[in-house]
Short mmCIF file of the C-alpha atoms (twelve columns), coordinates in Angstrom:
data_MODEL
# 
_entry.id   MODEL 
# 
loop_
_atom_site.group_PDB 
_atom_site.id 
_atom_site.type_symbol 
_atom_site.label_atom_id 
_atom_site.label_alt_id 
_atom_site.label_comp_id 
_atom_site.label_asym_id 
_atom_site.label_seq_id 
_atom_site.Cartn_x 
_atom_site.Cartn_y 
_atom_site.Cartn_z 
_atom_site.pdbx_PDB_model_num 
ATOM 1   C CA . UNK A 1   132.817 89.453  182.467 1 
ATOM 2   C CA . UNK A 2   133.880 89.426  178.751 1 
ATOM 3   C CA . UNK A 3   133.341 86.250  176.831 1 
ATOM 4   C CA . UNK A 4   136.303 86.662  174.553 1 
ATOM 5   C CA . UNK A 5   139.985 86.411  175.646 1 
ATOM 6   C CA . UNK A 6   142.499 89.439  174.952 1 
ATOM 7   C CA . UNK A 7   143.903 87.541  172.445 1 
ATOM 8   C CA . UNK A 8   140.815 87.728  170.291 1 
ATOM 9   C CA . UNK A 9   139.737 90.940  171.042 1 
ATOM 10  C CA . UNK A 10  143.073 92.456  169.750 1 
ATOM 11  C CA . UNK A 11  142.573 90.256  166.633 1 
ATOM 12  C CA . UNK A 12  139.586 92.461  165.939 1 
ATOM 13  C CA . UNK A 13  140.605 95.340  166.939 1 
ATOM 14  C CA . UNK A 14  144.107 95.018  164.697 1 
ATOM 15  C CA . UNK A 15  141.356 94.449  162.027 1 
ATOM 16  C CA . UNK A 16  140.205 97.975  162.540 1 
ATOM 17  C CA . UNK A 17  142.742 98.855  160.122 1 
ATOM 18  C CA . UNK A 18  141.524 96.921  157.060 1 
ATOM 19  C CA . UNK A 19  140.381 99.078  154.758 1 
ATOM 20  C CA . UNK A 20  137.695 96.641  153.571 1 
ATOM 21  C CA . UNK A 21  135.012 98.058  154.170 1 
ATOM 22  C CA . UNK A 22  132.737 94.515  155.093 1 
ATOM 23  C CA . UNK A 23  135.452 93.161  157.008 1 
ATOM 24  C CA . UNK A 24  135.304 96.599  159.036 1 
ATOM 25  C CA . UNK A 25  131.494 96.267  159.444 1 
ATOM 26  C CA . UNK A 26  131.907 93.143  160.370 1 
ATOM 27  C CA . UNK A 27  134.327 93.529  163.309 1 
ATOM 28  C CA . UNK A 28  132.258 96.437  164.385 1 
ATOM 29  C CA . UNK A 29  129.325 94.760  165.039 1 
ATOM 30  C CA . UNK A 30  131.329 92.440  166.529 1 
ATOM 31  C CA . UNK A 31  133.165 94.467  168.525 1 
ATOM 32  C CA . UNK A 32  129.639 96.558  169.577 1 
ATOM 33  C CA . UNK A 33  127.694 93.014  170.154 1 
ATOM 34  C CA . UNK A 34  129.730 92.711  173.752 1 
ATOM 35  C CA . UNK A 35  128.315 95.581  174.716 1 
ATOM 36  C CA . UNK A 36  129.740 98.212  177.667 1 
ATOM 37  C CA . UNK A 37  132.291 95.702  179.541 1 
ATOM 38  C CA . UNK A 38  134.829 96.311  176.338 1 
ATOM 39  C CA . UNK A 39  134.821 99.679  177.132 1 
ATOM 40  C CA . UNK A 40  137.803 99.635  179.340 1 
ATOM 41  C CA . UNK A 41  139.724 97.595  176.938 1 
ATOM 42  C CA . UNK A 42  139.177 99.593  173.914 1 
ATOM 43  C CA . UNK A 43  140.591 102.656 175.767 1 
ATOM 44  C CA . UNK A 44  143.803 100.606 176.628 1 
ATOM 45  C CA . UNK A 45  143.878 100.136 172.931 1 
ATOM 46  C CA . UNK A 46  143.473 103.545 172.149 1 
ATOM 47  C CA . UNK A 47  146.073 104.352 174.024 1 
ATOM 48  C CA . UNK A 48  148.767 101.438 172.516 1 
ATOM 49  C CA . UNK A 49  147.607 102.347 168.905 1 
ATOM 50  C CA . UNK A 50  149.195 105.150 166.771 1 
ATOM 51  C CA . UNK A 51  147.554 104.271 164.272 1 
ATOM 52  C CA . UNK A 52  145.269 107.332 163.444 1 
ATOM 53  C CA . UNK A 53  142.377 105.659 161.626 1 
ATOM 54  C CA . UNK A 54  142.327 102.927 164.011 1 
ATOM 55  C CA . UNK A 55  141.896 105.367 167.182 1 
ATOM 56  C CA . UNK A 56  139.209 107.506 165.409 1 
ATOM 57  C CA . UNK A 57  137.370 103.733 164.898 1 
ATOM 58  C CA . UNK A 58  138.186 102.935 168.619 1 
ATOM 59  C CA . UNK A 59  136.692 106.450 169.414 1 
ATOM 60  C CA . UNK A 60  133.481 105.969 167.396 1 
ATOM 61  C CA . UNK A 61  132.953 102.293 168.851 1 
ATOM 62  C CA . UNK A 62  133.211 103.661 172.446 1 
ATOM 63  C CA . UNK A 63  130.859 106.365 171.636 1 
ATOM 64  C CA . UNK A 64  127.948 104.267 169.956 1 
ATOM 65  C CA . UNK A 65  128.693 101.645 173.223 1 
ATOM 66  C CA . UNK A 66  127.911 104.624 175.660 1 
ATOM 67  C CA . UNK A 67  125.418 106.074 173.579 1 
ATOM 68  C CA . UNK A 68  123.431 102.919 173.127 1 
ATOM 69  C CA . UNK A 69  123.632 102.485 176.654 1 
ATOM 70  C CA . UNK A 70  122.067 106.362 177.415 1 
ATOM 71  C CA . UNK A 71  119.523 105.330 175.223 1 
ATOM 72  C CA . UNK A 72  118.762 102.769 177.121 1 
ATOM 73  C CA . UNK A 73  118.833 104.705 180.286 1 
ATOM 74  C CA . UNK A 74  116.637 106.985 178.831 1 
ATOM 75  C CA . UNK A 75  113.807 104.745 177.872 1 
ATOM 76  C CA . UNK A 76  113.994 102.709 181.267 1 
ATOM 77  C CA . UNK A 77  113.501 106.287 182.675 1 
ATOM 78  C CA . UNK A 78  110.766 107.543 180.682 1 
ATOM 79  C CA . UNK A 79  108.665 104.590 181.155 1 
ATOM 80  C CA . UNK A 80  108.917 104.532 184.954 1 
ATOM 81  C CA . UNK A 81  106.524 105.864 187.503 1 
ATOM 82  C CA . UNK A 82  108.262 108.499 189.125 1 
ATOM 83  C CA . UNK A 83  110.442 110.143 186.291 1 
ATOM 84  C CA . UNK A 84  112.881 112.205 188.701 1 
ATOM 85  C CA . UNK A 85  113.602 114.753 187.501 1 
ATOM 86  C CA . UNK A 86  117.609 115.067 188.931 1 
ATOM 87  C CA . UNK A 87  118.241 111.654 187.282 1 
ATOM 88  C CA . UNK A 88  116.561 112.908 183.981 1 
ATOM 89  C CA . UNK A 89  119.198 115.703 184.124 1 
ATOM 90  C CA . UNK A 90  121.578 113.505 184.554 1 
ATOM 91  C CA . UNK A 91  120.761 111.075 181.748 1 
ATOM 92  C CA . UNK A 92  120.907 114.275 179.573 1 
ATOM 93  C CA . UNK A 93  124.485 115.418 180.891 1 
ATOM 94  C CA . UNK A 94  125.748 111.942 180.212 1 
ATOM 95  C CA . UNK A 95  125.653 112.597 176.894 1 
ATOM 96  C CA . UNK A 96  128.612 114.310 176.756 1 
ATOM 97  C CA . UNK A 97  130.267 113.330 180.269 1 
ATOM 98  C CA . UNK A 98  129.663 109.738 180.158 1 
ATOM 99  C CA . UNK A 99  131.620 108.646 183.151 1 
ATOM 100 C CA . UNK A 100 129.381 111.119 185.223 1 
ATOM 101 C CA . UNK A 101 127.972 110.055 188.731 1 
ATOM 102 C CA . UNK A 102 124.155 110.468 189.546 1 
ATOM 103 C CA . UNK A 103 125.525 110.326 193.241 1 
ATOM 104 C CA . UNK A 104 127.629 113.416 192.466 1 
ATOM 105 C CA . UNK A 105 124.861 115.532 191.250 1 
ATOM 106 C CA . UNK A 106 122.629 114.783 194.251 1 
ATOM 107 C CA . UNK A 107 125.544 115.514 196.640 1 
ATOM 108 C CA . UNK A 108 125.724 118.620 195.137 1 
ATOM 109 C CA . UNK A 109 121.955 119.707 194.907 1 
ATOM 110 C CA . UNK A 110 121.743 118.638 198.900 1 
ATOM 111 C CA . UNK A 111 124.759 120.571 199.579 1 
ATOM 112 C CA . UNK A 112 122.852 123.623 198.431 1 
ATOM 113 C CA . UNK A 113 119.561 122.697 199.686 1 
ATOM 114 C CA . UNK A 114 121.905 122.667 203.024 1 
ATOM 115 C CA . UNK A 115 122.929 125.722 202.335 1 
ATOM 116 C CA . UNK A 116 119.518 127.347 201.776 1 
ATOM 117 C CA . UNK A 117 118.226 125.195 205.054 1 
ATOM 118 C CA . UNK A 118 120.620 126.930 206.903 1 
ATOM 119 C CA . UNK A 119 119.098 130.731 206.484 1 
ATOM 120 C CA . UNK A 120 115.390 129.270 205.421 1 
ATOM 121 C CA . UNK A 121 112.134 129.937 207.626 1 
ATOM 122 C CA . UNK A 122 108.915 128.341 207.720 1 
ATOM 123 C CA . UNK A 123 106.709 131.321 209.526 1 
ATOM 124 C CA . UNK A 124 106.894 133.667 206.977 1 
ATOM 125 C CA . UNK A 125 104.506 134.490 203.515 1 
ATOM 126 C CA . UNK A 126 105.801 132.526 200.545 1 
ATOM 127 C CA . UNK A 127 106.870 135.764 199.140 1 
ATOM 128 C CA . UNK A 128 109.499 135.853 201.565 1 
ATOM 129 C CA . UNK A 129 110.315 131.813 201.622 1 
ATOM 130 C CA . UNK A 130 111.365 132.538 197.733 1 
ATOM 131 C CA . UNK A 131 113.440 135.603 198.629 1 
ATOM 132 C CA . UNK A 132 115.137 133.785 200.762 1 
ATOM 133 C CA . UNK A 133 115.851 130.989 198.525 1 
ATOM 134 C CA . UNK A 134 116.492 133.816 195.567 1 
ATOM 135 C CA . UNK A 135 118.899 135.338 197.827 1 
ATOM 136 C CA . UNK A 136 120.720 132.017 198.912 1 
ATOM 137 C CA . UNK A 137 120.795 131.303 194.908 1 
ATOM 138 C CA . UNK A 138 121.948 134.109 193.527 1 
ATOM 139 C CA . UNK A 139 123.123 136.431 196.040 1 
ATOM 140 C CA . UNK A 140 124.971 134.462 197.993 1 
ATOM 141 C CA . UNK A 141 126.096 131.000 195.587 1 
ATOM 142 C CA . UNK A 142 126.196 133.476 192.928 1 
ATOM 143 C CA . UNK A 143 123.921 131.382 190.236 1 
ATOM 144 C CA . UNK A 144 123.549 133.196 187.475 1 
ATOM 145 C CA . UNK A 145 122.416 133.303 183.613 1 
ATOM 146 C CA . UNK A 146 125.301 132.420 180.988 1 
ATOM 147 C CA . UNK A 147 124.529 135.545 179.056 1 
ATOM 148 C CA . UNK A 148 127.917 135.913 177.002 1 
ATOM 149 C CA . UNK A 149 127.379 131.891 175.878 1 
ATOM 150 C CA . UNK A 150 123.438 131.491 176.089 1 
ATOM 151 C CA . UNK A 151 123.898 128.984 173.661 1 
ATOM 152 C CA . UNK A 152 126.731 126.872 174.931 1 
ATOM 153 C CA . UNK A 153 125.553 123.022 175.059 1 
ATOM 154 C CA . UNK A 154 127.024 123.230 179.072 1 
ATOM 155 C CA . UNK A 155 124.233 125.176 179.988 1 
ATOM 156 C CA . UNK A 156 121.782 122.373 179.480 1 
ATOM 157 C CA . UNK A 157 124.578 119.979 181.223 1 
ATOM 158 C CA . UNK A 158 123.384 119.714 185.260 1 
ATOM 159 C CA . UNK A 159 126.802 119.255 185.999 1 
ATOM 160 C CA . UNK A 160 128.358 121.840 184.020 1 
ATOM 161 C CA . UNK A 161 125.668 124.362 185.749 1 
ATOM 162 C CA . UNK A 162 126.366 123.053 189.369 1 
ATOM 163 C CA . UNK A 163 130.401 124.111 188.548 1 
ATOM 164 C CA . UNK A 164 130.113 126.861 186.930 1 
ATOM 165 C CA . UNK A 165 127.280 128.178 188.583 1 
ATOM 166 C CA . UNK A 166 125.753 129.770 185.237 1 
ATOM 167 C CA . UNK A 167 122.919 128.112 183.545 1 
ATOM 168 C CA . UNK A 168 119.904 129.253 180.520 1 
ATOM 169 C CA . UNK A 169 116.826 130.085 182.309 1 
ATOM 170 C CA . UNK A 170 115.456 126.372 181.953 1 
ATOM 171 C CA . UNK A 171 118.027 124.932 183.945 1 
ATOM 172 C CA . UNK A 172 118.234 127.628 186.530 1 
ATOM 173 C CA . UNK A 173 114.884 126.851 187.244 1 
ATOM 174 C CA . UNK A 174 115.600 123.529 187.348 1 
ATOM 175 C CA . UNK A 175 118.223 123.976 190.037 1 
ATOM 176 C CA . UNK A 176 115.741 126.611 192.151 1 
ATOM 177 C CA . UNK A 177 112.869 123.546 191.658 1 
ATOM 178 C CA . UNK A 178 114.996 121.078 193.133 1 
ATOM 179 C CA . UNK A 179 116.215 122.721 195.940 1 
ATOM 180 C CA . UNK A 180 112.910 124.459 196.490 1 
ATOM 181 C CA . UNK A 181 110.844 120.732 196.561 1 
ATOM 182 C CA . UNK A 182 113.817 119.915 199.226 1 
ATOM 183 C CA . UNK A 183 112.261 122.537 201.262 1 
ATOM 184 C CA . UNK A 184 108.875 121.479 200.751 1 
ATOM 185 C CA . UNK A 185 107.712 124.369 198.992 1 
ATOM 186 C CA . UNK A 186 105.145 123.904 196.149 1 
ATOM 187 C CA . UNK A 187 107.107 125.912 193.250 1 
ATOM 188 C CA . UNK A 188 106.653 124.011 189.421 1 
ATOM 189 C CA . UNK A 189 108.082 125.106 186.053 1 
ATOM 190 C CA . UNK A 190 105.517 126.529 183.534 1 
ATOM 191 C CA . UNK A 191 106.319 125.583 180.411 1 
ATOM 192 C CA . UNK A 192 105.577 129.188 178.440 1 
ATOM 193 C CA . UNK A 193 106.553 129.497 174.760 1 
ATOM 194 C CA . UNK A 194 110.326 130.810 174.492 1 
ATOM 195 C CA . UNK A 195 110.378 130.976 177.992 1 
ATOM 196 C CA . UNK A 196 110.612 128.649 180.778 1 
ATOM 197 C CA . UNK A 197 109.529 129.981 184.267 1 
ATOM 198 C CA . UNK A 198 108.330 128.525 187.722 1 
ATOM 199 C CA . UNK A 199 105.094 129.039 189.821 1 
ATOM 200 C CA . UNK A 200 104.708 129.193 193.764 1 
ATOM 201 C CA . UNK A 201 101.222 127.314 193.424 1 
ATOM 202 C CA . UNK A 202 99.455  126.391 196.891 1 
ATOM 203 C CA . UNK A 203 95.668  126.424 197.477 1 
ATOM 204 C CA . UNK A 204 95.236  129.748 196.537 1 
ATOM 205 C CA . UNK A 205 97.577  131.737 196.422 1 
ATOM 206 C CA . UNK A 206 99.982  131.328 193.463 1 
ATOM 207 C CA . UNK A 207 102.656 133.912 191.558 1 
ATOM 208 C CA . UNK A 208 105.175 133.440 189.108 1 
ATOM 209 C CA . UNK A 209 109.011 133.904 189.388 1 
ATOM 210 C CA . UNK A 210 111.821 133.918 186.218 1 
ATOM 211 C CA . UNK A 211 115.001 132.706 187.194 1 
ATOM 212 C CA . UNK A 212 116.783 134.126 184.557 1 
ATOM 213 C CA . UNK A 213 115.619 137.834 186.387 1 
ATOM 214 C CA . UNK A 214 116.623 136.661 189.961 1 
ATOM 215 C CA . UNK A 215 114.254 138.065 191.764 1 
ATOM 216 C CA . UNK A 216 111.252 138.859 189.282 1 
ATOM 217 C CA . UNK A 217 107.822 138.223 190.795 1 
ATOM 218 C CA . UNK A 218 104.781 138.838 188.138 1 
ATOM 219 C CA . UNK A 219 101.247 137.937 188.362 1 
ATOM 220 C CA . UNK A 220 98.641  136.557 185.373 1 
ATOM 221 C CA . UNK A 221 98.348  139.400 184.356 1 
ATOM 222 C CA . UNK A 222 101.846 139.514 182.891 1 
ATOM 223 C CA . UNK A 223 101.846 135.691 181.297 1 
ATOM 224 C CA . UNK A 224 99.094  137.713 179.132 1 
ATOM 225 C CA . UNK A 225 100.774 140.532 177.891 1 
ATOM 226 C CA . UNK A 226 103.246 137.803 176.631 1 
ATOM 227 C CA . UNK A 227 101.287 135.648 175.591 1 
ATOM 228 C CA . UNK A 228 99.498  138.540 173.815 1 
ATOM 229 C CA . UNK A 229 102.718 140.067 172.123 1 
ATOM 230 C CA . UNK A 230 103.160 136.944 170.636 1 
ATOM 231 C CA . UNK A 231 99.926  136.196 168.872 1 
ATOM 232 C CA . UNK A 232 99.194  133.266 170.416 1 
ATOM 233 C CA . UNK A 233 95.509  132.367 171.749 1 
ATOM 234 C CA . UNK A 234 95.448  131.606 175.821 1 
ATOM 235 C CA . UNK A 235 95.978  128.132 177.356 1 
ATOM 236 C CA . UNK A 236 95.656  126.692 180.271 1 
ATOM 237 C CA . UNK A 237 98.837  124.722 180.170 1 
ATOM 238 C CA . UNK A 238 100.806 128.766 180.294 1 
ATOM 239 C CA . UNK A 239 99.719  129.558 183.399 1 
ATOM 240 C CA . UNK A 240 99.641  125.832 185.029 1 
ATOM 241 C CA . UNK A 241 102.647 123.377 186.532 1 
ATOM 242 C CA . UNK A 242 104.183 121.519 183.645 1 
ATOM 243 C CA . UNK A 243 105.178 117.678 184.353 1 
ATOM 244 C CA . UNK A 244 108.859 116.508 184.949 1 
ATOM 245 C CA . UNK A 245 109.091 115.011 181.106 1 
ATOM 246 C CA . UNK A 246 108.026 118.520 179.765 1 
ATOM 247 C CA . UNK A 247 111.190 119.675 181.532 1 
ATOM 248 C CA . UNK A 248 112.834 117.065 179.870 1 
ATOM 249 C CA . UNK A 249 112.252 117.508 176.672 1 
ATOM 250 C CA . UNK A 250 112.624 121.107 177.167 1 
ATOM 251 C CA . UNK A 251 115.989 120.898 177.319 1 
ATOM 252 C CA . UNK A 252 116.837 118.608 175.127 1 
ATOM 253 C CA . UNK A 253 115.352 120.994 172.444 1 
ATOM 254 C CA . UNK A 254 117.600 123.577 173.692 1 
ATOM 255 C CA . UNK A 255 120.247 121.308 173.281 1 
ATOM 256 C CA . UNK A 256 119.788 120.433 169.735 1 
ATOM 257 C CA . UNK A 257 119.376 124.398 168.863 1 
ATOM 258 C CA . UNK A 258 123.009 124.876 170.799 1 
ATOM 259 C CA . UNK A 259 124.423 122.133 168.719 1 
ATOM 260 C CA . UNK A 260 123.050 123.656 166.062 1 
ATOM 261 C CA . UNK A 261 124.431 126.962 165.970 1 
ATOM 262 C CA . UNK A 262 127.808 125.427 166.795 1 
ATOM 263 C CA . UNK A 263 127.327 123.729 163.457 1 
ATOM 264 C CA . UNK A 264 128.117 120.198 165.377 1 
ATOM 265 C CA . UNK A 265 125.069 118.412 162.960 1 
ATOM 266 C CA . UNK A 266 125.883 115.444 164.248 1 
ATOM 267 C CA . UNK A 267 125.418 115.748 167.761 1 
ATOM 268 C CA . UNK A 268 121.897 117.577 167.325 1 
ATOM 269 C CA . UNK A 269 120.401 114.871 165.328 1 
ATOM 270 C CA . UNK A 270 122.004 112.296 167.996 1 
ATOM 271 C CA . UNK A 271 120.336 114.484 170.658 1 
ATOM 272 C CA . UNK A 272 117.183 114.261 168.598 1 
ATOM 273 C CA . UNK A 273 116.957 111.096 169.051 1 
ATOM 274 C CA . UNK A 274 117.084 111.469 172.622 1 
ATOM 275 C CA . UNK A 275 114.245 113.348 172.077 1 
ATOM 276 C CA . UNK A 276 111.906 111.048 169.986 1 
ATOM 277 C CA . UNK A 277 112.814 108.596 173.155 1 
ATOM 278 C CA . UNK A 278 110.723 110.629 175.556 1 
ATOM 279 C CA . UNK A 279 108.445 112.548 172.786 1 
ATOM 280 C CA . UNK A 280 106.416 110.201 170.469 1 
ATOM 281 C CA . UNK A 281 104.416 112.500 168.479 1 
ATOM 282 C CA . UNK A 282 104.614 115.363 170.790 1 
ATOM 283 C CA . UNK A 283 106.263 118.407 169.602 1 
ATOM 284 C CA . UNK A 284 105.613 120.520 172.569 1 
ATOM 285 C CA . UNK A 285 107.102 124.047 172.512 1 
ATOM 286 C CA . UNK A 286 111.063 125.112 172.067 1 
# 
């Protein structure tokens, strides 16, 4: 329920046009102080204004509005209990599809857990369980890894990798996790420098799979030859399930780099501070 009459609210926004530039801070803040419930207005405006420089102004108020409120989203998310990780994918997505559904998403992700149900069995080795769900993935739904864009922003947008069905390697996993926890099977990303993979981990038996491969199964043995070509000394936390706001922050580093080499600055320090929001002083690993 806005407080101000449409009257008043087109004063201000007419006084988007004054080139003054206190006047325009002023009306702004104004404007901004009402919060998400002008939303809707300002796009009628938009659309009766030909004014150029007014529109852009309209554009950028809308844009702080929503991005105050993912922000806000964000934090409320970080500090809760469970930190799901489908809704932190879908915080992230918002970013650039604002009007985006968490209902949607999960509609989608059960559709293919459905889908995977369907041909899934419980009396086999997990070996075979994750064929099965490898085959249902990318055999059959055809998920695969956006090789000719690896840096397009949409592949760390849930939504964008649900459509399209093409995704980096972080959030292919992140498709194969969900659907895979549906199923009650114990598979976890591992959060691996350059590299983001998933573990089958369950008393003791545990291997490793990379999504971006398909079907790629590789022991310890393997994480250490990596780990090895790259100079870096062991740690536990290679070879171990990383937590949901690893994930999280995970991507929204990849974001940032694909922002980056798009030259779009000012998106990737936006999305940084996404990132400070769930990071503090942890830098983690790109």
């Amino acid at each position: 329920m806005l407080s101000m009459n449409d009257r008043e609210l087109k004063a201000l926004v007419a006084l988007l046009d004054d080139e003054d530039y206190e006047i325009l801070n002023h009306v702004e803040e104004r404007l901004i102080s009402y919060g998400n419930p002008i939303i809707p207005f300002l796009e009628q405006e938009w659309e009766k204004n030909f004014n150029p420089n007014v529109q852009r102004r309209i554009e950028d108020l809308i844009h702080t509005l929503q991005f105050d409120s993912l922000k806000e989203r964000l934090d409320k998310w970080y500090h809760s209990d469970e930190q799901d990780l489908l809704e932190g994918m879908w915080i992230i997505a918002t970013y650039q599809y604002p009007d985006l559904a968490l209902n949607s998403i999960q509609k989608e992700i059960e559709q293919i857990y459905y889908d995977t149900w369907l041909e899934f069995k419980t009396d086999v080795h997990p070996y075979d369980q994750v064929r099965i769900l490898n085959s249902v993935l990318f055999n059959k739904l055809k998920f695969r890894a956006n090789t000719k864009n690896f840096h397009s922003p949409a592949n760390s947008m849930i939504n964008r990798v649900l459509e399209t069905k093409k995704g980096n390697p972080i959030s292919l996993c992140v498709v194969y996790m969900l659907v895979a926890q549906r199923l009650k099977l114990p598979v976890y990303g591992v959060n691996l420098p350059s590299l983001f993979i998933y573990t089958y981990k369950h008393d003791d038996i545990q291997f490793y799979i990379k999504a971006f491969s398909r079907v790629l199964f590789f022991a310890k043995q393997d994480i250490d030859n990596y780990i090895k070509q790259l100079k870096l000394p062991s740690d536990d936390m290679f070879y171990q399930p990383c937590q949901t706001i690893d994930i999280i922050r995970r991507v929204l580093r990849s974001l940032i780099l694909s922002f980056e080499k798009l030259d779009e600055f000012e998106k990737a320090d936006e999305v940084k501070q996404l990132l400070e929001i769930v990071s503090k002083d942890d830098l983690g690993l790109l």
